[in-house]
Legacy VTK file of the C-alpha trace (Angstrom):
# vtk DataFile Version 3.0
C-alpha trace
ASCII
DATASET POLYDATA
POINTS 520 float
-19.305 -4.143 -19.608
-17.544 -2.570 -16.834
-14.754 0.042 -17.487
-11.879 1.030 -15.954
-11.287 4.816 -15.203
-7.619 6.701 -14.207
-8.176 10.057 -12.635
-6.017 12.308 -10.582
-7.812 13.403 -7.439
-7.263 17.096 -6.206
-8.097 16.471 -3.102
-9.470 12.773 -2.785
-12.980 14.542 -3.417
-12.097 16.344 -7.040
-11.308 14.932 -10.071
-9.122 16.824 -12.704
-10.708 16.032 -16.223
-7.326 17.108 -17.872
-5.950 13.767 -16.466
-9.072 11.530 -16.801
-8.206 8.444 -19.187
-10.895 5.465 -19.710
-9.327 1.745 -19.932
-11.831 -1.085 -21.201
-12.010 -3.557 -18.727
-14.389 -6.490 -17.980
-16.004 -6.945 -14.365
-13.839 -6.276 -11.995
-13.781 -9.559 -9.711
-10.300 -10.476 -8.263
-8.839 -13.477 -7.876
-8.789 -15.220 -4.496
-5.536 -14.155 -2.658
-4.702 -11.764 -5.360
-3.850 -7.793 -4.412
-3.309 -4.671 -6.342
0.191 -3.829 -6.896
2.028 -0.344 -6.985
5.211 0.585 -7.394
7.690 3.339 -8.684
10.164 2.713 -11.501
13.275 4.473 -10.995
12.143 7.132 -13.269
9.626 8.495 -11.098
6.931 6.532 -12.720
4.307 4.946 -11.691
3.621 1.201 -12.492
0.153 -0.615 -11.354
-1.308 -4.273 -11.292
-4.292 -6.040 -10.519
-6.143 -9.139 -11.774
-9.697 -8.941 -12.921
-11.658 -11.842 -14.200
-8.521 -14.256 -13.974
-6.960 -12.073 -16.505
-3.943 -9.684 -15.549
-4.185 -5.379 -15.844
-1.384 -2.951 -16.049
-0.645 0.402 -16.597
2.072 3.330 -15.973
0.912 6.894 -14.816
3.788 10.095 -14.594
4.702 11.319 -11.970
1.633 13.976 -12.600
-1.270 11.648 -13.327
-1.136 11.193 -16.713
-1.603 8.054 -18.580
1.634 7.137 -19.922
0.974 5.737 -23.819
4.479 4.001 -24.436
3.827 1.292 -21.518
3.062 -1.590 -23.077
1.861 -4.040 -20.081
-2.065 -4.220 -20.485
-1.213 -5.699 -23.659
1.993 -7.705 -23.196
0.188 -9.570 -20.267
-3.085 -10.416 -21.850
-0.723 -12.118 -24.583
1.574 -13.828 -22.153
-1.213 -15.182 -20.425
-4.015 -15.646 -23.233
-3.682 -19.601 -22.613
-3.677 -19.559 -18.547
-6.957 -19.118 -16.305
-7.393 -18.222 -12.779
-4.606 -15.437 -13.218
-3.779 -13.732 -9.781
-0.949 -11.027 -8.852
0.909 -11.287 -5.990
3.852 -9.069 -5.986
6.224 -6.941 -8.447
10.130 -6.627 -8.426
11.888 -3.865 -10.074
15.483 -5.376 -10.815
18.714 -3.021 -11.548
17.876 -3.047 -15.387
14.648 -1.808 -14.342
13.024 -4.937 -15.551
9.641 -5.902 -14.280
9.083 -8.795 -12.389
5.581 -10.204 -11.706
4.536 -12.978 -9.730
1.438 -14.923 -8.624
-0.239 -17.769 -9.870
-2.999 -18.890 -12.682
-4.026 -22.391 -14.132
-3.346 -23.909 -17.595
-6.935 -24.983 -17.889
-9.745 -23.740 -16.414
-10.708 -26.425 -14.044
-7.054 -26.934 -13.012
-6.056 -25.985 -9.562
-3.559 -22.737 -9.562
0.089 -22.473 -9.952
3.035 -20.274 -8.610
4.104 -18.059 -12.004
6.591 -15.434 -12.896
6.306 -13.100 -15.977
9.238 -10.555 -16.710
8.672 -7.363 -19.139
11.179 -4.627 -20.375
11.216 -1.071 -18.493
7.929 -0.274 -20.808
6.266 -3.518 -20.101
7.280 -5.384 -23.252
8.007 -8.694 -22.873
11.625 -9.875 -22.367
13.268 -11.982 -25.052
16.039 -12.976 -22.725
13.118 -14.927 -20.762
12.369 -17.237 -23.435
9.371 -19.198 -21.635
8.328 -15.514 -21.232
5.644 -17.131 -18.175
7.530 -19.484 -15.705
4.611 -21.620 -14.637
5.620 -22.992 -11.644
4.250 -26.108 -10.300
5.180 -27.247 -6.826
2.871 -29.943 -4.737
-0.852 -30.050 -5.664
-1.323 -26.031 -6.014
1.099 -23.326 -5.149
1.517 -19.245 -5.547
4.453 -16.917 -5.485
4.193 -14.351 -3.013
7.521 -12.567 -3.993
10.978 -12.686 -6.004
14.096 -11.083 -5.078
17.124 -11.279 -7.945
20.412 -12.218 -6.482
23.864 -10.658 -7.229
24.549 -13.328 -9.847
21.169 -12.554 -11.564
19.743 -15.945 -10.348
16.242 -14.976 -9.650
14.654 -16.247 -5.808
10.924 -16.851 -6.030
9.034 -17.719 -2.296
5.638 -18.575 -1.742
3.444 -21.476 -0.078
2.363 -24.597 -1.585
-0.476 -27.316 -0.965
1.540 -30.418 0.030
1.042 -33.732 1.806
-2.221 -32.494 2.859
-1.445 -28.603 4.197
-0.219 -25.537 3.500
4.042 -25.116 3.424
6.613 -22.417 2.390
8.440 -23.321 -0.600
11.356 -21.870 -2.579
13.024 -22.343 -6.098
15.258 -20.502 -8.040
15.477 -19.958 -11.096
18.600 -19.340 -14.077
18.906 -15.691 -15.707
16.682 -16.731 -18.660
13.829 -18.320 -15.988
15.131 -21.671 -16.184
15.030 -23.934 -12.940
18.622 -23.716 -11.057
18.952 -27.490 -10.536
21.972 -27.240 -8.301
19.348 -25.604 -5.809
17.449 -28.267 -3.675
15.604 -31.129 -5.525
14.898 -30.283 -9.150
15.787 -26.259 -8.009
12.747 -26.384 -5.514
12.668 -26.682 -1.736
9.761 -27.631 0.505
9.789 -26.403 3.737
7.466 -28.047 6.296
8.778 -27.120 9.465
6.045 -24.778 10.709
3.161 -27.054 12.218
-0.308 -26.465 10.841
-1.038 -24.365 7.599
1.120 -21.280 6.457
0.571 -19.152 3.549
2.944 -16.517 2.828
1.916 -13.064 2.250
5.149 -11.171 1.561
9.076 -11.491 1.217
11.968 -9.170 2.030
15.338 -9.635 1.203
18.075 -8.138 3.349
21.082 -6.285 2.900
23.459 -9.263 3.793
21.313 -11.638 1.068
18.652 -13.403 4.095
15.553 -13.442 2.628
12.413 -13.219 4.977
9.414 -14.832 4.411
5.775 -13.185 6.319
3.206 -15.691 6.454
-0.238 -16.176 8.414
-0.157 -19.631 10.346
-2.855 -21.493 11.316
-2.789 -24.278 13.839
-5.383 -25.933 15.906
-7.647 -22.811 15.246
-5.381 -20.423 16.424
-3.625 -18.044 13.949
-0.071 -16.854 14.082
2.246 -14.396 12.825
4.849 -16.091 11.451
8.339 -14.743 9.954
10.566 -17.396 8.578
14.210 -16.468 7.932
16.595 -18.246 5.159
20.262 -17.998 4.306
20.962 -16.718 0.658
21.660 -20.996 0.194
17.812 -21.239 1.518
19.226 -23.415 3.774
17.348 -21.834 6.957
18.679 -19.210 9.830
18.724 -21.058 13.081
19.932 -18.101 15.295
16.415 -16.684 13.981
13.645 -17.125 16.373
13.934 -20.834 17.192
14.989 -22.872 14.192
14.633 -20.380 11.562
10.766 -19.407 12.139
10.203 -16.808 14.854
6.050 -15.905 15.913
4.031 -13.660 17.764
2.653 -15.100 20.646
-0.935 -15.863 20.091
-2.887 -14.035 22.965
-0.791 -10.627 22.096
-2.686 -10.370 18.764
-5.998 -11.888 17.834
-5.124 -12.484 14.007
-7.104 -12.108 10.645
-4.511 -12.275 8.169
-0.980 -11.189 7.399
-0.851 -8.556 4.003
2.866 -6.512 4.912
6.735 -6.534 6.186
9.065 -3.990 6.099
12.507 -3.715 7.370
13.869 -0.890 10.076
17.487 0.230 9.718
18.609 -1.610 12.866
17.443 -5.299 11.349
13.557 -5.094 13.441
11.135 -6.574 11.615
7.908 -5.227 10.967
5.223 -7.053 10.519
1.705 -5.496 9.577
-2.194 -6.873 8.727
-5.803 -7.108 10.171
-6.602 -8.714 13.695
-9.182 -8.714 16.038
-9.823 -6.085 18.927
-11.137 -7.812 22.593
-14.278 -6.332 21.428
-14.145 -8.100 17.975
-13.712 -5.219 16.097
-11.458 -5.936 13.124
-7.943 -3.619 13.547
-5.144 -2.777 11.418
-1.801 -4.124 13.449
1.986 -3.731 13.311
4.135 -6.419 15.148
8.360 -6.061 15.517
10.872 -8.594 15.584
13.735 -7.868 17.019
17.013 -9.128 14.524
17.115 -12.004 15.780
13.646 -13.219 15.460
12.680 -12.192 19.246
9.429 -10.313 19.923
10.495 -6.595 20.520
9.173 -5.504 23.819
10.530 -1.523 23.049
7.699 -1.551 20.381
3.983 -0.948 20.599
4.297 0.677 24.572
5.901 -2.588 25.401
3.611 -5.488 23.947
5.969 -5.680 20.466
2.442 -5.048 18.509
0.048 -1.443 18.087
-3.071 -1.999 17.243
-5.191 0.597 15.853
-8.561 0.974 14.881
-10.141 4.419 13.077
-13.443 2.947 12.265
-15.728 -0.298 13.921
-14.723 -2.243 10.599
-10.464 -1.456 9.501
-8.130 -3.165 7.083
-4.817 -3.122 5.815
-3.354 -2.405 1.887
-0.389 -1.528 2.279
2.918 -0.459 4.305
5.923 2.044 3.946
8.820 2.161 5.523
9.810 6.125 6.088
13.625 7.509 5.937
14.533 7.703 10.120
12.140 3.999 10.402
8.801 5.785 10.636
5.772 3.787 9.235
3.238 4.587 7.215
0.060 2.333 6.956
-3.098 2.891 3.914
-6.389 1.007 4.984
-9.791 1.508 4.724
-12.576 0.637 6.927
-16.373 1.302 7.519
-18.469 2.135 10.945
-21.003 -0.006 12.404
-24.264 1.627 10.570
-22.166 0.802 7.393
-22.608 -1.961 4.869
-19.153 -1.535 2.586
-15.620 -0.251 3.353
-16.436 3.304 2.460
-14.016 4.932 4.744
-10.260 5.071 3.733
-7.318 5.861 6.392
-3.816 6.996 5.753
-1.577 6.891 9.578
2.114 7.522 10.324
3.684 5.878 13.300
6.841 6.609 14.797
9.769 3.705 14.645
8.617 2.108 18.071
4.917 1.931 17.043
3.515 4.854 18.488
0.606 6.631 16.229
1.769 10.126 15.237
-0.370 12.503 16.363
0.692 15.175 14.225
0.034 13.037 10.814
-3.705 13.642 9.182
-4.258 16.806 7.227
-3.376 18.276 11.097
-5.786 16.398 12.598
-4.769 15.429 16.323
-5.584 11.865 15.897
-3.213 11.121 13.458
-5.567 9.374 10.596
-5.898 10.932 7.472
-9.329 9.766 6.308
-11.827 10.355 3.879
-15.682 9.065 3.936
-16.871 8.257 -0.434
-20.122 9.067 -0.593
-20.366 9.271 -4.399
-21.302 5.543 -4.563
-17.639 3.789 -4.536
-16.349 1.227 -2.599
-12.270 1.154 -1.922
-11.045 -2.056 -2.724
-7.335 -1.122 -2.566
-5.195 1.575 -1.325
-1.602 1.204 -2.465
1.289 3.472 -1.667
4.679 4.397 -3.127
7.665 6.611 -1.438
9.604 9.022 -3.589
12.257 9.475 -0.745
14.101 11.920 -3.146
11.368 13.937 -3.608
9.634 13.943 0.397
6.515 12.558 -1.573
4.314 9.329 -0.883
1.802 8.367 -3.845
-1.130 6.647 -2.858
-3.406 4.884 -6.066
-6.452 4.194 -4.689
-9.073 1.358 -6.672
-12.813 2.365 -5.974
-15.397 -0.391 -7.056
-18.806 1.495 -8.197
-21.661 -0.037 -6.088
-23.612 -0.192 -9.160
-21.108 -2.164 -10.738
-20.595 -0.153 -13.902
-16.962 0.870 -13.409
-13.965 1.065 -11.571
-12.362 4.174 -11.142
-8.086 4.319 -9.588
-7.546 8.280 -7.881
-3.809 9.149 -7.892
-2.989 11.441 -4.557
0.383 12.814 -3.514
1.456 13.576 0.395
4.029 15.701 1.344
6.335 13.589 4.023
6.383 17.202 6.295
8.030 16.013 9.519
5.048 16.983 11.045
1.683 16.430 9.423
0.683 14.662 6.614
0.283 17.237 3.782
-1.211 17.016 0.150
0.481 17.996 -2.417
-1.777 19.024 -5.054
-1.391 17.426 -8.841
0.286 19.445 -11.380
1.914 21.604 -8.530
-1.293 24.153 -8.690
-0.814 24.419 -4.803
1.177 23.501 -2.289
0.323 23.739 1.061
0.755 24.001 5.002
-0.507 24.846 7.742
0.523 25.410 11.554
0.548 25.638 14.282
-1.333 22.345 14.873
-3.446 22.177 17.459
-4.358 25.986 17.299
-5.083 28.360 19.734
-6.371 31.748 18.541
-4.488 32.281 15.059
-3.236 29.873 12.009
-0.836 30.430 9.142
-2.141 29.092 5.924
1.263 29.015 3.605
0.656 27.553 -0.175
2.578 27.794 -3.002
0.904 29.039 -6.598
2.690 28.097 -10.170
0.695 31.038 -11.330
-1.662 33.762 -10.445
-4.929 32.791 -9.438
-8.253 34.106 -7.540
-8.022 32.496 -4.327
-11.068 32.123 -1.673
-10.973 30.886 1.634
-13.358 30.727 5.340
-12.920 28.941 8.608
-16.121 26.584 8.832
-17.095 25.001 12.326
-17.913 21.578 12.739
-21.492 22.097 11.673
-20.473 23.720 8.700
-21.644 27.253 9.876
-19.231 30.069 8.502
-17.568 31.639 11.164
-14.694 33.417 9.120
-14.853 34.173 5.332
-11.451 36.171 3.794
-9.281 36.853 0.271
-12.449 36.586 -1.373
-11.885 35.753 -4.651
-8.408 38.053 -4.117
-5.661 37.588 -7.173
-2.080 35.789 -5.249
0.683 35.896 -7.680
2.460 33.107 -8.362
4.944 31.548 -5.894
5.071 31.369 -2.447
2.073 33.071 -0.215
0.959 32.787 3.310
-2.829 33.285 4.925
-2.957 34.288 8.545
-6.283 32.957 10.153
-6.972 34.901 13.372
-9.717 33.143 15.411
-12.770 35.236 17.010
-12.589 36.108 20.607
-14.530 33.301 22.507
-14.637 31.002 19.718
-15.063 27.622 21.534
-12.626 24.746 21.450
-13.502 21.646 19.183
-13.329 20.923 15.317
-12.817 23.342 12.499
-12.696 23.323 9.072
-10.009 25.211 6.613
-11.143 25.306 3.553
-9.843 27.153 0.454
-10.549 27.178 -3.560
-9.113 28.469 -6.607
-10.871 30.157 -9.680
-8.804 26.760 -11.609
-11.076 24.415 -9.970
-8.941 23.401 -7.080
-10.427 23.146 -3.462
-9.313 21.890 -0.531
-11.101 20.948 3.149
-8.309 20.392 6.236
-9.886 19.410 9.845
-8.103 21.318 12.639
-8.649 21.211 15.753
-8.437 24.457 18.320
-7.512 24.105 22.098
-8.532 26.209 24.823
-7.573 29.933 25.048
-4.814 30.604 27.390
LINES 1 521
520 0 1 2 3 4 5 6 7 8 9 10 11 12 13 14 15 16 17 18 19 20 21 22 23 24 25 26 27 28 29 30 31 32 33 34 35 36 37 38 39 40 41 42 43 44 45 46 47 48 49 50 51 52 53 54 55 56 57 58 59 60 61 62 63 64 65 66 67 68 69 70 71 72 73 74 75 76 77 78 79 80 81 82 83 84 85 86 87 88 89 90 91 92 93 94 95 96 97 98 99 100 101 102 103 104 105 106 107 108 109 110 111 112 113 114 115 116 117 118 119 120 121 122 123 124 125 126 127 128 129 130 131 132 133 134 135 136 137 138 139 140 141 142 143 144 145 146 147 148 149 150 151 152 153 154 155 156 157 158 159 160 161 162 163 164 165 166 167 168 169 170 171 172 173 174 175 176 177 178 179 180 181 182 183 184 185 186 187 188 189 190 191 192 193 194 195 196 197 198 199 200 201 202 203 204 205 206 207 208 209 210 211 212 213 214 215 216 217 218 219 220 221 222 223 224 225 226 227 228 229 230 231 232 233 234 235 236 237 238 239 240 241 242 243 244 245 246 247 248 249 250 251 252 253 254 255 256 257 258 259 260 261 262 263 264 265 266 267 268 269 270 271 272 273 274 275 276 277 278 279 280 281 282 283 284 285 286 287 288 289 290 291 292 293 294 295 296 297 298 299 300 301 302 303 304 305 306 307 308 309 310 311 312 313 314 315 316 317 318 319 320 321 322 323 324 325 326 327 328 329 330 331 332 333 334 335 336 337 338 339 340 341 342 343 344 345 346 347 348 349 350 351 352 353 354 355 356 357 358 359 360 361 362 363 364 365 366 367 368 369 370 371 372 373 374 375 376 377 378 379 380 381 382 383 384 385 386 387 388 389 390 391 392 393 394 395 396 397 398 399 400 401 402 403 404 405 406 407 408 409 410 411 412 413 414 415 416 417 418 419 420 421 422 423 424 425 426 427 428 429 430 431 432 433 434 435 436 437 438 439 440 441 442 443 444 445 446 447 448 449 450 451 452 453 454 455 456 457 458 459 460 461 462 463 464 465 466 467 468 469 470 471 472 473 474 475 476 477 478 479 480 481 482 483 484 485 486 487 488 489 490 491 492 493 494 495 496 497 498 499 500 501 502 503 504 505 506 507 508 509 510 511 512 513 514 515 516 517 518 519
């Protein structure tokens, strides 16, 4: 039996075993189609879902870590959906009572083919009485998922997704009463089909904007040739024809060699952003953003002109998930693996500026602006899934590693500060704090941290082969609060790689890459 393991992770590498909880959970084989899900309630927590075995798993960490008891959803879902097979997860929707939403799809038997379901559960996962069927199953054309909800200012509930119908792969939309119900004043029997796209599409995401459009991301095949595709509807569902051409716009074909659409997000001027996996010229698999302008257009002031960036870290890179920043920046969490690798063992956190342009200055201060770390301790990342906390300057990232043996599953919980200009950790529990600059350096670095007590703090400047070339504050008592380290670099010290390191006598330690020009 496999189990299922919450830890907080220091520093991606460390584990705290204050915070380590153990979850029973069977093997650990998702659903086709289905993707871990993380949000934030309102509260600060921390809500996540996946699908293992065709069954559904949830739980709630603080803010810090912890496993948070009074969430009820592991158990509320396996009794919601003890009679349905097949189950995946798709998407969640926090609505303004701070209900939970949850779509995808599962099957009444366990031969049947899949349908499009929605589940709703109280702020603590509970499940909610004013939803009386308590699962929505449903069932449009011969198989069908949702790929997203949005709830509408009369509390009428939009669910999108794609459907099998007439032979192919179509967008469809229903929606549904306050109490799940079908609306049947909305299209035929409060579903509509919508085949206008030639070929196959299957939606991967929704966004609803601030006027009440909803957008629809989908991957469209055709002839052999995949798409981006963004369709655009009216808050009728009747669709926006000043969008692209007829409602659907898409990203010419030879601009971006496409895998498969996972993301959207929204900039404040009404671009559209568009992210996923495609191929390089030299068949390398990427991670990609693509921008629409507002009115469905490709947007040439994006990606150096070209409307999509394509980057790629390692020789194999994928996409989990997308944030959109306060000011439009993006922020992108992959993983990927080189070409003398088997697995996806690599994981990559980037920043890019509103037009598509990697920041440099994102990364632990690393000059190529990829945060990365390689797991040699025998897990594979399936999913890395991120979270803003715009109040608090924070992005969570829960990361699920797969064990290669098979025996369990662990999820790491990591914080970033959003500094405006590097990518910094913020350490669990508030233990440390920390930056550093200037980034690149030259001949001397300030190391400032912040201590919630006093502690025996070590640190040395390591060169890329690991040799020592600068040990200080060795083992050296900083009070609590605010301090500041100031590196000075040996004379003649050549240009290249470094490494920062740092530790605590409380079991905290931390690496950060730098990277040190030429002397002036």
């Amino acid at each position: 039996m496999k189990k299922y393991v919450m830890f907080l992770s220091l520093l991606l590498v460390a584990t705290s075993g204050n915070s380590q909880v153990s979850v029973k959970r069977s093997t650990a084989m998702r659903p086709n189609g289905s993707r871990s899900i993380f949000v934030r309630q309102p509260d600060g927590k921390l809500l996540y879902f996946t699908a293992t075995e065709g069954r559904f798993f949830s739980g709630r960490l603080f803010a810090n870590g912890e496993n948070d008891d009074a969430y009820n959803g592991a158990r509320s879902s396996r009794q919601l959906f003890e009679n349905y097979y097949n189950c995946s997860t798709r998407s969640v929707t926090i609505d303004k009572w701070n209900r939970i939403l949850l779509c995808g799809a599962a099957s009444s038997d366990s031969t049947g083919a899949p349908h499009a379901t929605l589940s709703r559960y109280s702020r603590n996962g509970d499940p909610d009485n004013d939803f009386p069927a308590c699962v929505q199953h449903i069932k449009v054309g011969d198989s069908s998922y949702a790929a997203g909800t949005a709830v509408l200012p009369d509390e009428k509930i939009l669910v999108a997704g794609s459907c099998f119908w007439e032979g192919r792969w179509s967008l469809f939309l229903t929606r549904l009463q306050y109490n799940g119900e079908r609306d049947p004043s909305f299209g035929s029997g409060g579903v509509i089909i919508d085949n206008s796209i030639p070929g196959n599409t299957k939606v991967s995401t929704i966004c609803l904007q601030a006027d009440g459009k909803l957008l629809l991301a989908a991957t469209n095949e055709n002839g052999g040739i995949r798409t981006v595709t963004v369709a655009r509807y009216h808050a009728n569902a009747t669709k926006d024809t000043v969008f692209g051409i007829g409602g659907n716009a898409t990203m010419p074909a030879e601009r971006i060699d496409l895998t498969d659409v996972s993301h959207m997000g929204l900039q404040s001027d009404g671009r559209v952003i568009v992210g996923g996996t495609c191929r390089s010229p030299e068949g390398r698999k990427s991670i990609f953003l693509a921008s629409f302008t507002p009115w469905g257009v490709p947007d040439t002031a994006f990606g150096r002109g070209t409307a999509v960036t394509t980057v790629a870290p390692y020789h194999e890179n994928s996409m989990h998930d997308l944030l959109m920043l306060p000011g439009d920046n993006i922020v992108v969490s992959g993983a990927g693996r080189n070409a003398n690798e088997e697995v996806n063992s690599r994981e990559v956190l980037l920043r890019f500026s509103k037009n598509g342009v990697v920041d440099a200055q994102y990364g632990y201060g690393t000059p190529t602006g990829f945060g990365m770390h390689f797991y040699a301790n025998g897990y594979v990342p399936v999913a890395h899934n991120i979270a803003l906390a715009a109040s608090e300057w924070k992005i969570y990232r829960l990361s699920e590693l797969n064990e290669l043996s098979g025996k369990e599953t662990l999820l790491t919980l990591t914080t970033f500060l959003l500094d405006t200009s590097l990518g910094v950790i913020d350490v669990p529990n508030r233990k440390v704090q920390h930056h550093v600059y200037p980034v690149p350096i030259r001949n001397a670095v300030r190391f400032s941290f912040d201590l919630v007590d006093d502690q025996k703090v070590s640190a040395r400047l390591l060169d890329k082969a690991g040799k020592t070339v600068l040990s200080f504050t060795e083992g050296k008592v900083m009070e609590e609060g605010e301090n500041s380290i100031e590196i000075r670099i040996p004379s003649g010290s050549p240009a290249g790689i470094y490494i920062l390191e740092i530790a605590t006598d409380q079991g905290y330690k931390q690496t950060i890459e730098l990277t040190k020009v030429g002397e002036k």
